[in-house]
N, C-alpha and C positions, 0 to 999 in steps of 0.2 A: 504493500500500500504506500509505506512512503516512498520507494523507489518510484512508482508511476506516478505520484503528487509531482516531484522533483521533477519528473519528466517534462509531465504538465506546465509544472512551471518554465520550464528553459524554453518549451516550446511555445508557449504564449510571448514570453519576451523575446524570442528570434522574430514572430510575426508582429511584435510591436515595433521594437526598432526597423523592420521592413518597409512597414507600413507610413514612419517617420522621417524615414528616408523616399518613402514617394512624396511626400505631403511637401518634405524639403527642398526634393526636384522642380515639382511640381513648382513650387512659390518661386526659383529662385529664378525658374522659364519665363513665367508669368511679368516678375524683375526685369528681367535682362530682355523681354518684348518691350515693355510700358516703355524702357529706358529709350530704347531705338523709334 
């Protein structure tokens, strides 16, 4: 059980930071259009 919690966990925050890193792309695109 706790080994598949920890699992759990590592694997929620691999798709958190993924997902913060699109979020991050995304805005920096968005930046670097508005700018031009």
């Amino acid at each position: 059980m706790e080994k598949r919690d920890c699992r759990l966990i590592e694997i929620s925050l691999y798709y958190k930071s993924m997902i913060f890193q699109l979020i991050f792309v995304s805005l920096q695109s968005a930046v670097s259009h508005r700018n031009k």
